[in-house]
Z-matrix of the N, CA and C atoms (Angstrom, degrees):
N
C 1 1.460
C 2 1.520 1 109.21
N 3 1.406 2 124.68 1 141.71
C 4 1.053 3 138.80 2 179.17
C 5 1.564 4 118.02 3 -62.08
N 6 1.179 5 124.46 4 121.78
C 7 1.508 6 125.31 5 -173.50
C 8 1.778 7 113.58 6 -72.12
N 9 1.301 8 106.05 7 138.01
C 10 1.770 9 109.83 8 177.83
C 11 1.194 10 124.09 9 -109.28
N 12 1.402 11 112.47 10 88.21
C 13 1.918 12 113.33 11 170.23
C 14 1.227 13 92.41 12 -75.77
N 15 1.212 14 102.68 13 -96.21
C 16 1.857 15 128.80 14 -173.82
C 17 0.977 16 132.22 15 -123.84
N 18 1.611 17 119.63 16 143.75
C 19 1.163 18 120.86 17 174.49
C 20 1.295 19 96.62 18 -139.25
N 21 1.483 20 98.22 19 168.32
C 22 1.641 21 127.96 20 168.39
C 23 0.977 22 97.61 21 -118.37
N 24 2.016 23 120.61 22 137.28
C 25 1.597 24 112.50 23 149.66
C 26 1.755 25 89.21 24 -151.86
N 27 1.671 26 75.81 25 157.53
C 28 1.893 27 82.39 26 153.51
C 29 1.543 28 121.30 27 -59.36
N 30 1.202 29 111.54 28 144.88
C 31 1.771 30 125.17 29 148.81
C 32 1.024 31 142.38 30 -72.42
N 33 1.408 32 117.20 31 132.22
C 34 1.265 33 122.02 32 -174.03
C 35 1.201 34 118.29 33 -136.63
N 36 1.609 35 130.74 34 111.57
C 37 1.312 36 127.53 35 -176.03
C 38 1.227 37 117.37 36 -98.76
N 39 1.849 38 112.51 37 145.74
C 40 1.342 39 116.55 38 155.27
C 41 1.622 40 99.24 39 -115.97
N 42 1.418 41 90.67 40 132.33
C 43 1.620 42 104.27 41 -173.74
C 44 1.462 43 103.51 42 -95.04
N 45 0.962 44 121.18 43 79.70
C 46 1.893 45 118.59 44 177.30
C 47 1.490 46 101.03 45 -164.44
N 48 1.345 47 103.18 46 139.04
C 49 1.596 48 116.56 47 171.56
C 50 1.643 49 110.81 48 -78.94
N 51 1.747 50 97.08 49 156.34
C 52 1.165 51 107.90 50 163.69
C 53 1.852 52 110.43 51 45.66
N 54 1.740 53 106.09 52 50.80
C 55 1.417 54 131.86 53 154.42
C 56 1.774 55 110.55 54 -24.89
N 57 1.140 56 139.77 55 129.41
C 58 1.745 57 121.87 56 174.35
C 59 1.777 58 83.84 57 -107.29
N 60 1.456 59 75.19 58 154.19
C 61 1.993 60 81.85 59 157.65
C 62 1.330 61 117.88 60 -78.27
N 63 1.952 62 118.95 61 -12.98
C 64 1.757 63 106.39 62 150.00
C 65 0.745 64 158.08 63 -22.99
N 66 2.062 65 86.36 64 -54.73
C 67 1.138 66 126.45 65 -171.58
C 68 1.589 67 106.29 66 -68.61
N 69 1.825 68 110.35 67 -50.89
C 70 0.898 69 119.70 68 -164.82
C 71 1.675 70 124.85 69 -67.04
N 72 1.490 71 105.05 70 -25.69
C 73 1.599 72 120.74 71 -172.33
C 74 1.464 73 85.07 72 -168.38
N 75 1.671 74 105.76 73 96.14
C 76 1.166 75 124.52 74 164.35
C 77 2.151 76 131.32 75 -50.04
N 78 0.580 77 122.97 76 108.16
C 79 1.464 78 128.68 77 -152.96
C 80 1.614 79 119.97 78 -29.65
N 81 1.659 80 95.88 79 -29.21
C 82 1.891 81 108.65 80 -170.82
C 83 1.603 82 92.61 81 -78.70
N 84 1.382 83 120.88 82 -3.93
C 85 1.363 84 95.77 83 167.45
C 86 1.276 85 117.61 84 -111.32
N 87 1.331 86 144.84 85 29.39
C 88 1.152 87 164.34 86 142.82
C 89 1.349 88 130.33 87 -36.06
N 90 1.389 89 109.87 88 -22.43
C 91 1.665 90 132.36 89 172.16
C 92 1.334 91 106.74 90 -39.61
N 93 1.745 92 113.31 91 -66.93
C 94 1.213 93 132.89 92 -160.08
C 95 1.649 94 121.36 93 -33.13
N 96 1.032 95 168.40 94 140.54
C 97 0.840 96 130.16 95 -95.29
C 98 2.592 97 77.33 96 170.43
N 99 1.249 98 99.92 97 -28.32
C 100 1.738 99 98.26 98 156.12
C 101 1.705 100 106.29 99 -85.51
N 102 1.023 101 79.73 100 -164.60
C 103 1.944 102 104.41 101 -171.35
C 104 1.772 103 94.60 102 -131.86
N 105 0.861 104 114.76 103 6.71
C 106 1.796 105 120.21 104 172.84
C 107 1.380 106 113.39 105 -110.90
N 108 1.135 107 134.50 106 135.42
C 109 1.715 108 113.72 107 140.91
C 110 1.709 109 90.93 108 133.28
N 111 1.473 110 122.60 109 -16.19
C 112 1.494 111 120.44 110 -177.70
C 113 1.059 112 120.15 111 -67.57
N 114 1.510 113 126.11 112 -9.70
C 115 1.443 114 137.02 113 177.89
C 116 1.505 115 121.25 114 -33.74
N 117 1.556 116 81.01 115 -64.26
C 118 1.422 117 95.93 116 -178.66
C 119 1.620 118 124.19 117 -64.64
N 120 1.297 119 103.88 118 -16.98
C 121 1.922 120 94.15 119 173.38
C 122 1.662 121 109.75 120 -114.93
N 123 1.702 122 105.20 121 25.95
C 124 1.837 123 110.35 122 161.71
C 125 1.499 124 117.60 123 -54.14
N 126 0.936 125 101.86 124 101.65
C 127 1.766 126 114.09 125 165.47
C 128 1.720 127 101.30 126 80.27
N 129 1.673 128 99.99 127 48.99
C 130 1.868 129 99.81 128 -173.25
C 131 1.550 130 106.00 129 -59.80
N 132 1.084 131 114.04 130 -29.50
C 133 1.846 132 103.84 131 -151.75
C 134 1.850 133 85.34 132 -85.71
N 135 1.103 134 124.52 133 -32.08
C 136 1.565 135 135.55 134 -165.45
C 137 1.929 136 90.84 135 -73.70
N 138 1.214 137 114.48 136 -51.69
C 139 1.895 138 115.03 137 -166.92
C 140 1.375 139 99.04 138 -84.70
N 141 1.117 140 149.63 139 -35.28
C 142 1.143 141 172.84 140 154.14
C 143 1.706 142 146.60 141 -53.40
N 144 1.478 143 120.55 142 84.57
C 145 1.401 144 114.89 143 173.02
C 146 1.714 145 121.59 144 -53.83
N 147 0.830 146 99.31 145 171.99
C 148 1.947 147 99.55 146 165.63
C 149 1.033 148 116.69 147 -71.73
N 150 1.290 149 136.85 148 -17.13
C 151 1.263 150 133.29 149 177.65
C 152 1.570 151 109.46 150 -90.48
N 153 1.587 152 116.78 151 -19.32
C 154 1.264 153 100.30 152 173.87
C 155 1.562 154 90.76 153 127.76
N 156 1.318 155 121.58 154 -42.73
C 157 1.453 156 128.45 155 166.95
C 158 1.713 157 111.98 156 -11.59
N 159 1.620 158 114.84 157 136.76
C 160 1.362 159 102.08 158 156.72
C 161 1.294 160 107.77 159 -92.40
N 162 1.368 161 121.88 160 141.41
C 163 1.560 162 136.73 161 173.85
C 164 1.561 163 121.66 162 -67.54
N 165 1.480 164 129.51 163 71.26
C 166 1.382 165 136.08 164 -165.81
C 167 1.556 166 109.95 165 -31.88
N 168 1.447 167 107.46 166 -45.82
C 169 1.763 168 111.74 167 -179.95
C 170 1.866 169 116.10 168 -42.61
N 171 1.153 170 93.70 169 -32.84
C 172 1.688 171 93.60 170 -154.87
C 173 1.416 172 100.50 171 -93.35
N 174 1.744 173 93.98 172 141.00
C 175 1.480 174 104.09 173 -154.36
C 176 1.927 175 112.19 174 -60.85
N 177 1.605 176 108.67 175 -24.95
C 178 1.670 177 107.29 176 173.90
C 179 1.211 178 105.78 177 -52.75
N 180 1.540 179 119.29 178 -40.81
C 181 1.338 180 97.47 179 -143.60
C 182 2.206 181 97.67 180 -102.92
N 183 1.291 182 104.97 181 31.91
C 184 1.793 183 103.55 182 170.55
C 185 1.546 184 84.07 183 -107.59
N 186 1.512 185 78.79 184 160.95
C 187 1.825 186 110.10 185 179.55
C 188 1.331 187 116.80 186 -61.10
N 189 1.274 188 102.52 187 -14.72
C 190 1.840 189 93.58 188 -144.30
C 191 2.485 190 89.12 189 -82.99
N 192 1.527 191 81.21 190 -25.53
C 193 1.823 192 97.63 191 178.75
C 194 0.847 193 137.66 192 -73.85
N 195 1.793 194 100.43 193 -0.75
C 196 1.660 195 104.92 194 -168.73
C 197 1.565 196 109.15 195 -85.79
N 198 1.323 197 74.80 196 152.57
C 199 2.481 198 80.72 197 -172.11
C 200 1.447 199 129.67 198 99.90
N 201 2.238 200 98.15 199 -7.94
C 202 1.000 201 113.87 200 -134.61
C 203 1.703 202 88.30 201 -72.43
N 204 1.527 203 138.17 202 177.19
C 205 1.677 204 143.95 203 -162.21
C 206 1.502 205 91.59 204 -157.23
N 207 1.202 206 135.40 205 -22.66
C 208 1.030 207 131.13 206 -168.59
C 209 1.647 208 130.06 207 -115.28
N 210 1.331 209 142.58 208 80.91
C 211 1.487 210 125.30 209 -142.46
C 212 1.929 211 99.06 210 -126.30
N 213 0.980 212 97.85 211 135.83
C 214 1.565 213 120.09 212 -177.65
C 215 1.563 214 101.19 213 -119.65
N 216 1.337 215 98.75 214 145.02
C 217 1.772 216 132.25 215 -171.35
C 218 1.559 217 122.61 216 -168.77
N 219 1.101 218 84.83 217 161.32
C 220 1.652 219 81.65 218 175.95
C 221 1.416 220 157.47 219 -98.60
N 222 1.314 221 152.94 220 -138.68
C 223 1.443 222 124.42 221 179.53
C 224 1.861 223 113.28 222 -60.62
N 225 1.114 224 111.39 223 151.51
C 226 1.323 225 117.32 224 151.39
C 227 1.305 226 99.65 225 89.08
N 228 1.366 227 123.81 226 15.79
C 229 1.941 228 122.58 227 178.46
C 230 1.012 229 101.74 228 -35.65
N 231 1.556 230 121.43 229 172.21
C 232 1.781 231 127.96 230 173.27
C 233 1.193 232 141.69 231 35.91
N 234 1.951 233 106.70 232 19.12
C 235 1.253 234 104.52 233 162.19
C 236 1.524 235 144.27 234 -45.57
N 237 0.995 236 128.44 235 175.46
C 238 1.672 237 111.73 236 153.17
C 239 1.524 238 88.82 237 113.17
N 240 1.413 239 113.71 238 -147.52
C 241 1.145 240 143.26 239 -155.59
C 242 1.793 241 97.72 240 -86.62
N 243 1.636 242 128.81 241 152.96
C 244 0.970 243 128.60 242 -133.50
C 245 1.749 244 81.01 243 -112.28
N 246 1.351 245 124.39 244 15.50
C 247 1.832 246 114.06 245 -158.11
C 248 1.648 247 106.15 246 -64.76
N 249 1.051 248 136.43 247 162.48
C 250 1.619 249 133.83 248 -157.84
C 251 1.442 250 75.18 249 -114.83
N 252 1.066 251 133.50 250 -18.79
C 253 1.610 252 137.60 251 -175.73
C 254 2.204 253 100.76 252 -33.14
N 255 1.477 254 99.71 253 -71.93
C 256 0.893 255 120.04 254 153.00
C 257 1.607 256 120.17 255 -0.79
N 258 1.215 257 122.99 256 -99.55
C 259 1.246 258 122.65 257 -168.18
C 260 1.732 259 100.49 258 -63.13
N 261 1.543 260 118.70 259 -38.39
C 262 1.381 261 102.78 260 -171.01
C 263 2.225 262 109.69 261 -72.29
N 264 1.423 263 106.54 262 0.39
C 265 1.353 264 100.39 263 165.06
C 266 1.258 265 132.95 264 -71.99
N 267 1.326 266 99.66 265 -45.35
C 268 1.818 267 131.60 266 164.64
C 269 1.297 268 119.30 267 -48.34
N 270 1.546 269 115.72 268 -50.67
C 271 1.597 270 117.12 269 152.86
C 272 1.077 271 117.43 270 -54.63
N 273 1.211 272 123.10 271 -59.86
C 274 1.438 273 134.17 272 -151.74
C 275 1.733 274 96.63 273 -54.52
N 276 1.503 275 122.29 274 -34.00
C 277 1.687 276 127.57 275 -126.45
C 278 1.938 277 78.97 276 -110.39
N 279 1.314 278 112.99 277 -26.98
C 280 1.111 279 120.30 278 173.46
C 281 1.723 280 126.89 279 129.06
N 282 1.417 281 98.60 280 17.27
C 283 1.669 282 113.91 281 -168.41
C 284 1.550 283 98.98 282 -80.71
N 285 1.273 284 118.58 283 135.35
C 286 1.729 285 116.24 284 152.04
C 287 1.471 286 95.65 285 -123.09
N 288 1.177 287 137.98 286 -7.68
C 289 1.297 288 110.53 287 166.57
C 290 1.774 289 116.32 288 -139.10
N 291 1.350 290 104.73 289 135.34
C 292 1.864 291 104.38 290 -178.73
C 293 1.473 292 104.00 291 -102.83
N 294 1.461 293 137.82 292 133.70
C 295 1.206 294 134.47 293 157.89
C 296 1.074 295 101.36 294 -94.15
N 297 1.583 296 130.11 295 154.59
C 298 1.337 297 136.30 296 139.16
C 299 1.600 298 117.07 297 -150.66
N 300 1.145 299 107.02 298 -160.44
C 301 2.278 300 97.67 299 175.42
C 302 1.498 301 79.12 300 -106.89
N 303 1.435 302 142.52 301 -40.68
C 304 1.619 303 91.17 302 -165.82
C 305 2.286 304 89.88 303 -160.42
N 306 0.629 305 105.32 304 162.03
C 307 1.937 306 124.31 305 -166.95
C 308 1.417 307 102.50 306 -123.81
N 309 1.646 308 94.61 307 160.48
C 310 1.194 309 119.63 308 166.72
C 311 1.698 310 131.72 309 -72.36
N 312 0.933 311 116.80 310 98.77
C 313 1.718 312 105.93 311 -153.80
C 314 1.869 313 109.87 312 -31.35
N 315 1.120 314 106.58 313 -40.39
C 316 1.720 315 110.93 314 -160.32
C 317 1.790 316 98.16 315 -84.41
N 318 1.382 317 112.54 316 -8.21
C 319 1.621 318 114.43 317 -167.31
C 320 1.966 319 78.39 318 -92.93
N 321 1.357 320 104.95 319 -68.48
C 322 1.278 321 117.63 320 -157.80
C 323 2.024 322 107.89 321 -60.07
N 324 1.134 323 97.40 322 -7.69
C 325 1.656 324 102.45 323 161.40
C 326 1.644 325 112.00 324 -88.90
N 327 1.107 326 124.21 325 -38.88
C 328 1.212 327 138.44 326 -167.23
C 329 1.220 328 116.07 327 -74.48
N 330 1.419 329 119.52 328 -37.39
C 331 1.659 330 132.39 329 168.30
C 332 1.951 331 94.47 330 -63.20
N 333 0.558 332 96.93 331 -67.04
C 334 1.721 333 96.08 332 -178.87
C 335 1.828 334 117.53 333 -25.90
N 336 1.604 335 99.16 334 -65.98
C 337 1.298 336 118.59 335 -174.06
C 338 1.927 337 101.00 336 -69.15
N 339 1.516 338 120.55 337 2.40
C 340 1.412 339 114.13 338 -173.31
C 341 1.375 340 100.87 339 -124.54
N 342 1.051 341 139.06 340 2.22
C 343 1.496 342 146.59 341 -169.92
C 344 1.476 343 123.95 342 101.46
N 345 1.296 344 116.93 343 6.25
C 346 1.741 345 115.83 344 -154.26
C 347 1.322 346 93.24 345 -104.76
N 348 1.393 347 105.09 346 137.80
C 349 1.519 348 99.03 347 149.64
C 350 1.575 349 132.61 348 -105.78
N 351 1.225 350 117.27 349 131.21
C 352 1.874 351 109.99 350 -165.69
C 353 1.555 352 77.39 351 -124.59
N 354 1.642 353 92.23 352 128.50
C 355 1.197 354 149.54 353 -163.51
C 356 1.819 355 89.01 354 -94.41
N 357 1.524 356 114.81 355 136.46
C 358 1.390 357 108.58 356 158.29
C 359 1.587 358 106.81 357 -128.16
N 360 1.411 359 115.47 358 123.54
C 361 1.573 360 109.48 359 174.75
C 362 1.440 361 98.25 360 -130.32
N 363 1.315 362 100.62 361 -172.77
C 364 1.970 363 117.42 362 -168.98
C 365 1.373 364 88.81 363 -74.62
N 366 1.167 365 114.05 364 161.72
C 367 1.571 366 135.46 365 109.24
C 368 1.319 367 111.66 366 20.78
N 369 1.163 368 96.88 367 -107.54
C 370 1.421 369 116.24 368 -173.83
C 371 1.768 370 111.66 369 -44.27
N 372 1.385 371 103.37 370 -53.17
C 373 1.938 372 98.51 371 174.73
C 374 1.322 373 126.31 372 -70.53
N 375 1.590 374 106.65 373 3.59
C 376 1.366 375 100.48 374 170.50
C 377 1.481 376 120.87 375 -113.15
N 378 1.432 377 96.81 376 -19.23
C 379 1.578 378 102.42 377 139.24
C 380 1.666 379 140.34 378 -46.43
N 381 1.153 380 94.08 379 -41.04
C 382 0.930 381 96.68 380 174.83
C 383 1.600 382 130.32 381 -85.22
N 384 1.364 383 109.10 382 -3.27
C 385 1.358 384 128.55 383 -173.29
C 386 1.733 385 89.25 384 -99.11
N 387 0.936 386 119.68 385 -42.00
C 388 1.471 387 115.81 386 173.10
C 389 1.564 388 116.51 387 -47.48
N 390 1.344 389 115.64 388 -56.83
C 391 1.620 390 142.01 389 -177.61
C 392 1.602 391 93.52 390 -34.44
N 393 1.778 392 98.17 391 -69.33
C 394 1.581 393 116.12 392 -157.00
C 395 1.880 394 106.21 393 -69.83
N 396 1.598 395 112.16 394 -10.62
C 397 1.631 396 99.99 395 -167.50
C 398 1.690 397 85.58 396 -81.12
N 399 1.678 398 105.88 397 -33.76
C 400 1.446 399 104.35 398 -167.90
C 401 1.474 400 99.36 399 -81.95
N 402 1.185 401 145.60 400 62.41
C 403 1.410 402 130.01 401 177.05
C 404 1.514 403 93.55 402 -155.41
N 405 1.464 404 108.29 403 -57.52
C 406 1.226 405 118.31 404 -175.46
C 407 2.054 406 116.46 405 -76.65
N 408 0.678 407 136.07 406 111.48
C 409 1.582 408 141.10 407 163.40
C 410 1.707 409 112.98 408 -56.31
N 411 1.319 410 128.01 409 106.53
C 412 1.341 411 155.45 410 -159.40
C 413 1.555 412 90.52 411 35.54
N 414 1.956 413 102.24 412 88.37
C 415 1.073 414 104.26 413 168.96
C 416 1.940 415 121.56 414 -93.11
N 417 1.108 416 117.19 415 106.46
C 418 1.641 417 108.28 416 170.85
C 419 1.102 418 124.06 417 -90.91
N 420 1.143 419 104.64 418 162.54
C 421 2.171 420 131.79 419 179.58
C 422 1.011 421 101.70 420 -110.77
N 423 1.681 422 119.29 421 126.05
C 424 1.537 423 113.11 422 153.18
C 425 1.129 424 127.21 423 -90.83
N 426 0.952 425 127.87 424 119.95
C 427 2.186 426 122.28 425 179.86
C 428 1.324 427 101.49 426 -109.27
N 429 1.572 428 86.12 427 136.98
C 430 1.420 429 105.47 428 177.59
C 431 1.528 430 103.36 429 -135.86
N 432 1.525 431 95.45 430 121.32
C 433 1.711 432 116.61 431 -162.95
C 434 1.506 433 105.77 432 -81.69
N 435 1.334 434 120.57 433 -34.36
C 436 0.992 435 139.20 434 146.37
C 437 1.691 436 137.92 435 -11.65
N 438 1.115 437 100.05 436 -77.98
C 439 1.407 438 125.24 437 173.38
C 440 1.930 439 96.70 438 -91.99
N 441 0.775 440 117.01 439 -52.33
C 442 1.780 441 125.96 440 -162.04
C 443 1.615 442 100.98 441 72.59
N 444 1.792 443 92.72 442 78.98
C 445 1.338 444 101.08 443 171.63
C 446 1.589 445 99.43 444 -142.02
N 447 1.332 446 102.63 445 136.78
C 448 1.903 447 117.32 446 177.14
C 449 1.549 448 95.20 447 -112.11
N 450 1.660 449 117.36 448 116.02
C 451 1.120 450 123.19 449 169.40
C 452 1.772 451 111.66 450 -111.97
N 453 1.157 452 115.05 451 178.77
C 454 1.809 453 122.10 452 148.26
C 455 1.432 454 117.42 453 -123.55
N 456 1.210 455 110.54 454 -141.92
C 457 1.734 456 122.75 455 150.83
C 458 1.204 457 107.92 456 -141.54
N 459 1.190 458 115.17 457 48.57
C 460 1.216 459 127.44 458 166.54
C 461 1.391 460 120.15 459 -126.25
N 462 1.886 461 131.72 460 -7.07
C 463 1.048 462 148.01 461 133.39
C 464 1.783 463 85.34 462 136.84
N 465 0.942 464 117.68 463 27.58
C 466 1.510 465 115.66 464 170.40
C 467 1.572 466 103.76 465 -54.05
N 468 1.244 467 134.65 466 170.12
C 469 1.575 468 133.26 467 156.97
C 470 1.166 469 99.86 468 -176.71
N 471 1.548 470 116.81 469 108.40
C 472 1.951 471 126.55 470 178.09
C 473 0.822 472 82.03 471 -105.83
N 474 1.774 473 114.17 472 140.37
C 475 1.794 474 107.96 473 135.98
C 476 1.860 475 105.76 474 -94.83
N 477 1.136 476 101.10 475 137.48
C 478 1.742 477 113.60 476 -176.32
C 479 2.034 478 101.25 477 -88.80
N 480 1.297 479 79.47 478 143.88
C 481 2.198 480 68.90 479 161.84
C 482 1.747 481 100.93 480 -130.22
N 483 1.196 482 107.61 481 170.48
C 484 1.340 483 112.20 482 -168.33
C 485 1.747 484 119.05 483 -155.75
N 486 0.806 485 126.47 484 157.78
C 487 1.763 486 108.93 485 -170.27
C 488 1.614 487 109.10 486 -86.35
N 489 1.344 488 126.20 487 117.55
C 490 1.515 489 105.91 488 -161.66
C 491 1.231 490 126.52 489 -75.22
N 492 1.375 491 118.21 490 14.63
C 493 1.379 492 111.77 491 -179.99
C 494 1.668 493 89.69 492 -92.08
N 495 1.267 494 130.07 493 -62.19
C 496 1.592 495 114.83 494 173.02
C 497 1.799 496 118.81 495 -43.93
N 498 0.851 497 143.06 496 -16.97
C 499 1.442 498 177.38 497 -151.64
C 500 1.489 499 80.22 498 -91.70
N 501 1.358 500 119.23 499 -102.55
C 502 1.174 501 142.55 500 -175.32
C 503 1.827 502 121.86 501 -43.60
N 504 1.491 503 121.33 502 -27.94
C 505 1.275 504 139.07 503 159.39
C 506 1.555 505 108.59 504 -56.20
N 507 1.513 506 107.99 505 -61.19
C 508 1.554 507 112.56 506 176.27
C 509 2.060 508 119.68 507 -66.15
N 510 1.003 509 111.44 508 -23.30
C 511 1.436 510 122.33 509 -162.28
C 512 1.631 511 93.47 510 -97.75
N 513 1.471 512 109.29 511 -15.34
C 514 1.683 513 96.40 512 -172.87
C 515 1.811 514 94.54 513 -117.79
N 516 1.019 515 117.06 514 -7.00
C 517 1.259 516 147.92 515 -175.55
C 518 1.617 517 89.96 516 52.66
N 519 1.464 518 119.21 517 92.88
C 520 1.256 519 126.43 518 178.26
C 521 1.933 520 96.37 519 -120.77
N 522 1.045 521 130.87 520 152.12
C 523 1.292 522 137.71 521 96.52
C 524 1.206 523 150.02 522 -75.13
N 525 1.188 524 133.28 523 -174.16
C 526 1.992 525 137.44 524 -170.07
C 527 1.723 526 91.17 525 -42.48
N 528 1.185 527 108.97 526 -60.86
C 529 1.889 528 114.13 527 -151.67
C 530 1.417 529 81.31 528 -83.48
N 531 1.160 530 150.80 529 -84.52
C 532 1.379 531 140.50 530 -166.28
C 533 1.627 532 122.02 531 -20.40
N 534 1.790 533 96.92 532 -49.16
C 535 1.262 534 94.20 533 153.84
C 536 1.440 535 140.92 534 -90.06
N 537 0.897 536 105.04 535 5.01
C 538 2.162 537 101.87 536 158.71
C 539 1.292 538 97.91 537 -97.93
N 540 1.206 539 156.24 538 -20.95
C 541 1.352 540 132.51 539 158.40
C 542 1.522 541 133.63 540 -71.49
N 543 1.205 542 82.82 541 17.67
C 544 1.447 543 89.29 542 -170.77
C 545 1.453 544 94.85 543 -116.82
N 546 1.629 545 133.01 544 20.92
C 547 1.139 546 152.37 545 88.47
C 548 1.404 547 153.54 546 -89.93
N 549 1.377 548 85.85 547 44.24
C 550 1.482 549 109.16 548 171.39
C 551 1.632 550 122.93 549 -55.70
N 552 1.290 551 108.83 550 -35.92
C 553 1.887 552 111.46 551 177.35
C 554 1.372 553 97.70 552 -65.50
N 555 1.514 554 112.92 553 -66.52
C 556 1.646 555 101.71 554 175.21
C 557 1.470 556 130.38 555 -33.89
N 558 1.453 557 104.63 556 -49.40
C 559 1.627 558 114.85 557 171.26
C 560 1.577 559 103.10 558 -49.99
N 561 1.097 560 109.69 559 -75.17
C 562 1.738 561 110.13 560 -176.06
C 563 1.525 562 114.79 561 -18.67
N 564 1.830 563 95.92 562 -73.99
C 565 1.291 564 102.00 563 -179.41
C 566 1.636 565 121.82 564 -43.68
N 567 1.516 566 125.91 565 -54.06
C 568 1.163 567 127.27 566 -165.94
C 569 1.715 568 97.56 567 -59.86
N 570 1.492 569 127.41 568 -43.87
C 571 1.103 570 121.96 569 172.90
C 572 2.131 571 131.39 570 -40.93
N 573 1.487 572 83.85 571 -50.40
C 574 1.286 573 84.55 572 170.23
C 575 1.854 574 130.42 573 -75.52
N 576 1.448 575 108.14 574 -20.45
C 577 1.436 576 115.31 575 176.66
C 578 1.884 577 98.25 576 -84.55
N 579 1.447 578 124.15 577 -23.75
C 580 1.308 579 105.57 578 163.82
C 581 1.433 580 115.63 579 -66.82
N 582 1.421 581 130.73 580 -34.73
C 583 1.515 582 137.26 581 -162.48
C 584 1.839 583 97.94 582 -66.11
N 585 1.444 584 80.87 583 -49.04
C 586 1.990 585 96.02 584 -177.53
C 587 1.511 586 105.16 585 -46.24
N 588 1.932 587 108.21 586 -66.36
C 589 2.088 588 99.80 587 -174.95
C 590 1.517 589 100.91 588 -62.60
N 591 1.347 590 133.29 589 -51.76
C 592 1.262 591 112.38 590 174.58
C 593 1.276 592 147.28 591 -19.63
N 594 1.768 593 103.05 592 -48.77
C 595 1.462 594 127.38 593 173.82
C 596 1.759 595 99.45 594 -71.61
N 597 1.040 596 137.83 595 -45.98
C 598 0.990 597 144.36 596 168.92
C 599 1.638 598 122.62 597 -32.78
N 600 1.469 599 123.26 598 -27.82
C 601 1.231 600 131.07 599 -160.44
C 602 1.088 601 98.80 600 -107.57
C-alpha cells in the first residue's frame, strides 16, 4: 500500500447526506472478482442515465472536477452495506482523500486498510469547504498527515486529529498483512521453537 504524508488535490463535492455504498458502487458490479477497475462505475446510477447517458448535473461528471483526489460530503458517508468494494472504487476513480462530519464505522475502517484517508470535521468546516469549492475555480486542499494540518491558499488552516494507530497505518502505508510482517523474524522464530517442542513429543 502506498504511504500518506501529503497531498494536494483538487475538490470535488457531493452535496447529499447519508452517501450508501449502493450509491457508491452499485451492487451489479460486484461480480468483478480484481480489486482494480471499480473506478469507472463510482457513483454509476448518480453519473449515469439508463440509457447510458452522462448526467451533466452531477458534480463528477463537469469539467471544472476532473482529476479531482479530493471529495467532500456530508454526514453519514458509507452507509449501507459493509462491501470493501466501496473504498476500492474511490481509489480506483482517483480519491486519496474523503472529508465529511461523520462515516460509517465499517466504511470508515476500510478507507484506512485501502490507502484513503477520511477526514472527519464539523458541520460548520465542511460547510465551509463546500462554499470555497463553489467560489473558488479548481479549488485545492493541502493535507498534511504529518503535522494533521488541512490548509488552502485561501488562508484556510484546520488542525484535524486522528487516532494514531490509523495515523500511523496511512503514514507507513501499512495494512493488516503489512503489518504482521513487519514481524515476520518474530513469526519465523516462534515457528521454529514450535517445530522444535513438537519434535519433542
Amino acid at each position: 500500500m502506498e504511504a500518506f504524508q501529503k497531498h494536494t488535490g483538487l475538490v470535488a463535492p457531493v452535496d447529499r447526506v447519508n452517501v450508501d455504498t449502493d450509491a457508491i458502487i452499485p451492487k451489479q458490479f460486484l461480480k468483478r472478482i480484481e480489486r482494480t477497475g471499480f473506478g469507472q462505475f463510482l457513483f454509476f446510477e448518480w453519473r449515469f442515465d439508463q440509457s447510458g447517458a452522462v448526467i451533466p448535473d452531477f458534480s463528477l461528471n463537469q469539467p471544472r472536477y476532473e482529476g479531482a483526489s479530493v471529495l467532500i460530503s456530508r454526514a453519514n458517508f458509507g452507509c449501507g452495506s459493509s462491501r470493501e468494494h466501496a473504498p476500492w472504487a474511490i481509489l480506483d476513480y482517483g480519491f486519496k482523500v474523503v472529508i465529511a462530519p461523520s462515516y460509517a464505522d465499517i466504511f470508515y475502517n476500510n478507507c484506512f486498510k485501502n490507502g484513503i484517508l477520511p477526514l472527519k470535521l464539523s458541520e460548520e468546516q465542511v460547510e465551509d469547504l463546500f462554499q470555497r469549492t463553489a467560489k473558488h475555480e479548481n479549488y485545492k486542499l493541502h493535507v498534511d498527515l504529518e503535522n494533521n494540518k488541512l490548509t488552502d491558499d485561501y488562508g484556510l488552516h484546520i488542525e484535524f486529529t486522528l487516532d494514531e494507530h490509523r495515523r500511523q497505518f496511512l503514514l507507513q502505508g501499512l495494512d493488516d498483512i503489512g503489518l504482521t510482517l513487519q514481524h515476520a523474524d518474530a513469526i519465523s522464530a516462534y515457528e521454529v521453537k514450535h517445530k522444535e517442542r513438537l519434535a519433542y513429543k
